[in-house]
N, C-alpha and C positions, 0 to 999 in steps of 0.2 A: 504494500500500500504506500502511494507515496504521498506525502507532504505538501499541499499548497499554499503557499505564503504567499502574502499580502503581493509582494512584487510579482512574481510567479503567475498570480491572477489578471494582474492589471497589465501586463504585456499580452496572456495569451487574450484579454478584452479588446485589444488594441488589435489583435492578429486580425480576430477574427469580426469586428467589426469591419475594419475597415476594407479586409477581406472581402464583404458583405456590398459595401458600401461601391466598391470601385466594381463589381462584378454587376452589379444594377445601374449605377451611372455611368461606367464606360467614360469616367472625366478626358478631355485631352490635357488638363492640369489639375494638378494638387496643392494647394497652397494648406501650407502645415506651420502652426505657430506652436514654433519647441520652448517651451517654459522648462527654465532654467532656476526656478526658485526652490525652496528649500523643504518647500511642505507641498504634500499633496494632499487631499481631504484632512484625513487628522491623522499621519506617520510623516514622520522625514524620512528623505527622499535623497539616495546617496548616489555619486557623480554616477557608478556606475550602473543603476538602475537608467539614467536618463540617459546613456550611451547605449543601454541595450532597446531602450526604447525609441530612438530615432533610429537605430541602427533595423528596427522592425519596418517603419514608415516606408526608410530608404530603399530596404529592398523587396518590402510590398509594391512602390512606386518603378522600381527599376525591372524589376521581373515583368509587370506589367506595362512596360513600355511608354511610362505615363512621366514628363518631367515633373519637376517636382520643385515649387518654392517655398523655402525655408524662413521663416520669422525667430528669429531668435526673442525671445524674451526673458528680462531679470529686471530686477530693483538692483541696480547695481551698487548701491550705499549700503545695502542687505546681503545680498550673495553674491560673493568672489570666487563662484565657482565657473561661473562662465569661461576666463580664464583655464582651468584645468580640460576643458573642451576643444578649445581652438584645434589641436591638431584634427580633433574627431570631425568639426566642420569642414575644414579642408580637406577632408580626404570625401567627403559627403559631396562638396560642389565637385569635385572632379571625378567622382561616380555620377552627376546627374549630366554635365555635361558629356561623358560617354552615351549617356542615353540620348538626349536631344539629338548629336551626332550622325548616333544610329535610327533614331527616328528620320533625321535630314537624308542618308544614303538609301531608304525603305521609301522614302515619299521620291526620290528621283530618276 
């Protein structure tokens, strides 16, 4: 029997919504505002939970061929953890522009 914790939950809600959501709308974009703050409902919410959760978006969005705009959001006088992310975003927009790309070479 395995164990599902609070983060465990809230990633596969994210799978499988959104999952849900792109298979019914068929978007040709995604605009996705990544909060970067320190609380989610009522648990804090550690860097790595919110890299494994845009790291779900990303590649829900990229498997499905769909680009993908990212909104970064913090209190930034509040969480400095934005900061410990920067690599994860950069390697995010140069996954999304492999997609558009590949989208540009598919539409030519």
């Amino acid at each position: 029997m395995s164990i599902v914790t609070p983060s465990c939950q809230i990633l596969q809600n994210i799978k499988d919504g959104l999952s849900k959501a792109i298979n019914n709308i068929k978007p040709d974009l995604i605009i996705y505002s990544s909060d970067v703050s320190m609380m989610f409902r009522y648990f804090a919410v550690d860097v790595k939970l919110l890299i494994e959760r845009d790291a779900v978006v990303t590649a829900l969005a990229r498997d499905n061929k769909t680009p993908l705009c990212v909104c970064i959001s913090s209190d930034p006088f509040q969480d400095t953890r934005h900061k410990e992310m920067v690599h994860f975003y950069k390697s995010l927009v140069e996954d999304m522009l492999c997609v558009i790309a590949q989208n540009r070479n598919e539409k030519a």
